[in-house]
C-alpha positions as CSV (number, residue, x, y, z in Angstrom):
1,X,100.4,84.2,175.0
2,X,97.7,85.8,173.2
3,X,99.4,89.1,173.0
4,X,102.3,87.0,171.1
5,X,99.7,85.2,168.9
6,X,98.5,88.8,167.9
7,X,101.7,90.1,167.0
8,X,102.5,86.9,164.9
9,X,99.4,87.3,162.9
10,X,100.0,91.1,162.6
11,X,103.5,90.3,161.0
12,X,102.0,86.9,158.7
13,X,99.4,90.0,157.7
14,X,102.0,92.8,157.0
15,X,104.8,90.6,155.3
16,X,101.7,88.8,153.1
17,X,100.4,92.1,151.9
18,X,104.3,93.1,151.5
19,X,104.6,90.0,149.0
20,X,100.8,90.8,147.1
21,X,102.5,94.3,146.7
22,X,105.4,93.3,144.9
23,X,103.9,90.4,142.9
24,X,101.5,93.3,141.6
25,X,104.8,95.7,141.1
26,X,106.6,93.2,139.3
27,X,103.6,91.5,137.0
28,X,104.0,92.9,133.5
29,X,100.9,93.4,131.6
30,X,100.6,91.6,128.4
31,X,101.7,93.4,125.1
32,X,101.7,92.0,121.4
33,X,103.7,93.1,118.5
34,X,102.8,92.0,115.1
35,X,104.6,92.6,112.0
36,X,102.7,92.5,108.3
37,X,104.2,92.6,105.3
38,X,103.2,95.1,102.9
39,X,101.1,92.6,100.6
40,X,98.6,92.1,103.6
41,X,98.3,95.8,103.9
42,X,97.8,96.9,100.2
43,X,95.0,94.0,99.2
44,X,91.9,95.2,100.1
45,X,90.6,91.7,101.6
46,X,93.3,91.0,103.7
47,X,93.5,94.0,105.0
48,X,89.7,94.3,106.3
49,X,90.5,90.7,107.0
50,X,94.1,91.7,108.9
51,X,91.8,94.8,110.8
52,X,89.0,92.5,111.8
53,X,91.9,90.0,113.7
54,X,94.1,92.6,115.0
55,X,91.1,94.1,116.5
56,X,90.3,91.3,118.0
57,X,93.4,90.9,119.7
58,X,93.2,91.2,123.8
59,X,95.4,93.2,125.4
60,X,98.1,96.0,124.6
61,X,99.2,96.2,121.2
62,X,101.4,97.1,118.9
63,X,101.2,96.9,114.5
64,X,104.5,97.8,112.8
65,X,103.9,97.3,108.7
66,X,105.8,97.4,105.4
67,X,104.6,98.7,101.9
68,X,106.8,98.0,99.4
69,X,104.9,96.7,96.4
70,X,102.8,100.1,96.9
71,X,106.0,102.3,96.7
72,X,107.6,100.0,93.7
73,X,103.7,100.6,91.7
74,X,104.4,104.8,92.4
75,X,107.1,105.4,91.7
76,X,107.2,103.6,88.5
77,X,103.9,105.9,87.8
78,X,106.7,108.8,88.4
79,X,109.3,107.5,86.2
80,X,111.3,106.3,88.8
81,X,113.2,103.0,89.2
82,X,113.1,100.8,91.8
83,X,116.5,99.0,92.6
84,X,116.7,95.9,94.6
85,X,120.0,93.9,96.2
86,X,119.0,90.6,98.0
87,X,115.6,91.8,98.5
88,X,116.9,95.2,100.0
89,X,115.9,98.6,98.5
90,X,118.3,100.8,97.8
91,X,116.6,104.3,98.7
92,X,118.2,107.6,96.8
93,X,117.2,110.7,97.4
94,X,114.1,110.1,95.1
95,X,112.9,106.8,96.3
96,X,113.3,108.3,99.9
97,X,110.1,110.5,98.9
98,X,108.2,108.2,97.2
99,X,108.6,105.6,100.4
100,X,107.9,108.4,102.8
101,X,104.5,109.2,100.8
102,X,103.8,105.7,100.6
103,X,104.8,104.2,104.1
104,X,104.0,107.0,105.8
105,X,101.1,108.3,104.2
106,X,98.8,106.5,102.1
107,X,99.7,102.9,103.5
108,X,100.1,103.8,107.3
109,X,96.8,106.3,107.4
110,X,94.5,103.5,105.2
111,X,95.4,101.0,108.0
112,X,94.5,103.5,111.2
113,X,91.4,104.6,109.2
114,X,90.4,101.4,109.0
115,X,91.1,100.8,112.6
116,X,89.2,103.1,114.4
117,X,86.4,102.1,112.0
118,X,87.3,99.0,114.3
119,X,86.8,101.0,117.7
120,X,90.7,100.7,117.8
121,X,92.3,103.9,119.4
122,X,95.2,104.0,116.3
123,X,97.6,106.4,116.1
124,X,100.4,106.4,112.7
125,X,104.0,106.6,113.6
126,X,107.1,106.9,112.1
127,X,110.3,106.4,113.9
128,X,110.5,110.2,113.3
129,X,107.1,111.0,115.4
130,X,108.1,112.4,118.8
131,X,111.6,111.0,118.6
132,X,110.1,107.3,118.9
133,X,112.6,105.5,116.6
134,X,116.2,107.0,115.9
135,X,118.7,105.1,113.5
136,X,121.8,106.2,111.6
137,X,122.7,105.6,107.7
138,X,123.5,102.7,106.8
139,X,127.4,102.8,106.1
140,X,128.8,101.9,102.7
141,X,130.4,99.0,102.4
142,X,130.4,96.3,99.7
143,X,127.0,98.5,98.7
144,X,125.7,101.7,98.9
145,X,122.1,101.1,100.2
146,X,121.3,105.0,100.3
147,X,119.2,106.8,102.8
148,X,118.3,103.2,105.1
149,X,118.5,103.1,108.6
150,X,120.1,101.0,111.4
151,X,117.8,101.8,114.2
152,X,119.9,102.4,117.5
153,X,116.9,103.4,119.9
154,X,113.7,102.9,120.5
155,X,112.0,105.7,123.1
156,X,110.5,102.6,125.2
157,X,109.3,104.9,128.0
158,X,107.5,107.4,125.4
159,X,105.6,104.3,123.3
160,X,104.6,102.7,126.9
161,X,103.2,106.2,128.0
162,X,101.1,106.0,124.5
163,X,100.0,102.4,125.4
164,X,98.7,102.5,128.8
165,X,96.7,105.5,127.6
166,X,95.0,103.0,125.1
167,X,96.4,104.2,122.2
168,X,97.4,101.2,119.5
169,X,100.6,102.5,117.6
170,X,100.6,101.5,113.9
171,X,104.7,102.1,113.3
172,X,105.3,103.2,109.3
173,X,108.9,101.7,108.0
174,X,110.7,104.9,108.6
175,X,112.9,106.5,111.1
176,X,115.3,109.7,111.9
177,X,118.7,110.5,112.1
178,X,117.7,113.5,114.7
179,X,119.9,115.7,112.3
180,X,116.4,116.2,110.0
181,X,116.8,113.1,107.9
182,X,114.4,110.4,107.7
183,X,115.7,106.7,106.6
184,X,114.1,104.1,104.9
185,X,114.0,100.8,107.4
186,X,112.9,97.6,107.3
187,X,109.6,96.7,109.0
188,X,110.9,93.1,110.5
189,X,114.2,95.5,112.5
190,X,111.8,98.1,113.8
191,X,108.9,95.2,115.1
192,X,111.8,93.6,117.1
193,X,113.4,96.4,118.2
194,X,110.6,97.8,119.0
195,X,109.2,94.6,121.0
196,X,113.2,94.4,122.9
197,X,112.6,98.1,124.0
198,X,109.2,97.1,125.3
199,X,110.7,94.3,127.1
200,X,111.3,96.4,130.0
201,X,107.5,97.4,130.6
202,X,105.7,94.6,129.6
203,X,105.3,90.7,128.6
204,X,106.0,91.0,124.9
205,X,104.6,88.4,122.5
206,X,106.5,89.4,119.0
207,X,104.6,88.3,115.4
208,X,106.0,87.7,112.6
209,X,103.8,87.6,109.7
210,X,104.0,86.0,106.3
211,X,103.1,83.7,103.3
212,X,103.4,80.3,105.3
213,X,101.9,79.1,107.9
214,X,105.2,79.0,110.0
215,X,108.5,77.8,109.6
216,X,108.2,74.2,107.4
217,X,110.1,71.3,108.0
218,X,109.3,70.6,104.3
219,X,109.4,73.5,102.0
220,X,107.2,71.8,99.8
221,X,104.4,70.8,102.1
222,X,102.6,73.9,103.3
223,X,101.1,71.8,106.4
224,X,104.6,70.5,107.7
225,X,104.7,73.5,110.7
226,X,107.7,73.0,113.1
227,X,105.3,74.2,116.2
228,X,108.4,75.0,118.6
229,X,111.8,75.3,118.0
230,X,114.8,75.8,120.1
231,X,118.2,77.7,119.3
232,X,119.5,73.9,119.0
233,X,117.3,72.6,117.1
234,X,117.4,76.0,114.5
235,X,121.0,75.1,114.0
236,X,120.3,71.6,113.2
237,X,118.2,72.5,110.7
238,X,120.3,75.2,109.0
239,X,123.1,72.7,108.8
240,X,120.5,70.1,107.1
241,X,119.2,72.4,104.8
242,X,115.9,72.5,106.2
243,X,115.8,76.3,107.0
244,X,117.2,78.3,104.4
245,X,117.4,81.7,102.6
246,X,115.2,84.9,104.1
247,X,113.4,82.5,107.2
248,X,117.5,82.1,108.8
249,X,117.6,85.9,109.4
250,X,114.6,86.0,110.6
251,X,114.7,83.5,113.0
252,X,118.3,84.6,114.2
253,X,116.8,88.1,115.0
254,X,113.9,86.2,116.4
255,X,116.3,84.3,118.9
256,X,118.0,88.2,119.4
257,X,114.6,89.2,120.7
258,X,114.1,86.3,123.0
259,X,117.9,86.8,124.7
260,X,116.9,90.1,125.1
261,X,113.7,89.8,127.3
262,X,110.5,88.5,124.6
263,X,108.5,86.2,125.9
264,X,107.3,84.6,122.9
265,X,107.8,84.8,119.2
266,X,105.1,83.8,116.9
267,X,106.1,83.2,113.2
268,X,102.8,82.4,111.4
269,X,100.1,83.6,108.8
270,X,98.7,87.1,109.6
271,X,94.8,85.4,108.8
272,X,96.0,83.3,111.6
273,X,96.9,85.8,114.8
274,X,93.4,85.2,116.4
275,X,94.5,81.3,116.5
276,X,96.6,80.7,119.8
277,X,97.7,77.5,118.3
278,X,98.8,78.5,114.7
279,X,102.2,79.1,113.8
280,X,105.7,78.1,115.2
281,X,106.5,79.1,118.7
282,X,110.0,80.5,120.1
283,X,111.0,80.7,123.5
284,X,113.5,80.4,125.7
């Protein structure tokens, strides 16, 4: 009897330390990708302010940033025009220098200075950087948006490498063809697709930052934050009126990331990413 008692509590001990093992294999660590818009970035108060919170963040993370009020002032310094359809850039040949300078450059190193000032471990990317983020041209159709890119992957296993070596990737609005090309894309596309790719390695929390405090049920009261919304309840409000004009793509490809494997999307102020409450919440 207590030979059989022994090898019952041998087995409870082995299949327990069996299940602890694979709990352990299968917990993700926690990862956070935010998304500023270039205003944050190029004001000198927000962006101390912007450093001070994102270096405050716990956990993995991830800062993906646009620029363009910067690269509209430059290049109209170098005689060059800036043209805009529906808020996208169109990026000749001549822009495509100016946004690489910019983005790349001044924007993207100001931002990892500052970080490291911050005892963050930053290190500036473009899509171009070790292959990270490849897209193709944007094909003509109704318009000719020039040298923009439609990222079609993100090197997951090479940015996760980065990240559990506790480096913090600050991604620049720019990617690759792979046939020498660098393309102009936007900085909401690459924080999502960059957070999907991460999916597979960790608990991604996605952040969108901008103007408002989240998405409003009233577009004239700043304090009216919808604090959680469902796929459901996004339609309903598109068919109402209530969500309108830029916020509907960027919820749809906020619903994109969720379906394919985000935890959590944050839609909020960036002065508010150190608040766990602020902002509207999606998940699935």
């Amino acid at each position: 009897m207590g030979e059989t008692q022994g090898s019952s509590y041998t087995l409870c001990f082995f299949l327990s330390y069996l299940y602890e093992e694979t709990v352990k294999k299968h917990m993700k660590e926690k990862l956070t990708v935010i998304k500023v818009g270039g205003k944050i970035v190029e004001e000198e108060a927000s962006l101390q302010q912007l450093l001070h919170d994102f270096a405050g963040v716990e956990g993995h993370k991830v800062l993906v940033h646009g620029g363009g009020r910067s690269a509209t002032k430059i290049a109209s310094q170098l005689g060059i025009e800036s043209k805009m359809v529906n808020g996208r850039r169109i990026t000749d040949a001549e822009t495509l220098k100016v946004v690489t300078m910019v983005y790349g450059g001044l924007v993207n190193k100001n931002i990892v200075a500052g970080l490291q000032k911050q005892n963050v471990n930053a290190l500036g990317l473009t899509g171009a950087d070790m292959d990270v983020i490849r897209s193709v041209k944007r094909p003509v159709l109704e318009i000719d948006y020039g040298f923009v890119g439609d990222v079609k992957k993100v090197n997951a296993d090479l940015l996760t490498d980065l990240i559990k070596k506790g480096v913090v990737p600050v991604m620049a609005p720019l990617t690759h063809d792979g046939q020498g090309n660098l393309l102009n894309t936007n900085a909401d596309t690459i924080a999502g697709e960059t957070a999907k790719a991460l999916a597979q390695h960790f608990d991604v929390t996605l952040v969108f930052c901008f103007e408002k405090k989240g998405v409003l049920a009233n577009e004239n009261d700043d304090d009216s934050v919808i604090p959680q919304l469902t796929h459901v309840e996004f339609e309903k409000y598109v068919a109402e009126g209530v969500i309108q004009g830029g916020m509907i793509p960027k919820l749809e490809n906020s619903f994109e990331a969720i379906g394919a494997g985000v935890t959590e999307v944050i839609i909020t102020l960036a002065s508010s990413i150190a608040d766990p409450l602020a902002g509207t919440r999606i998940k699935k």
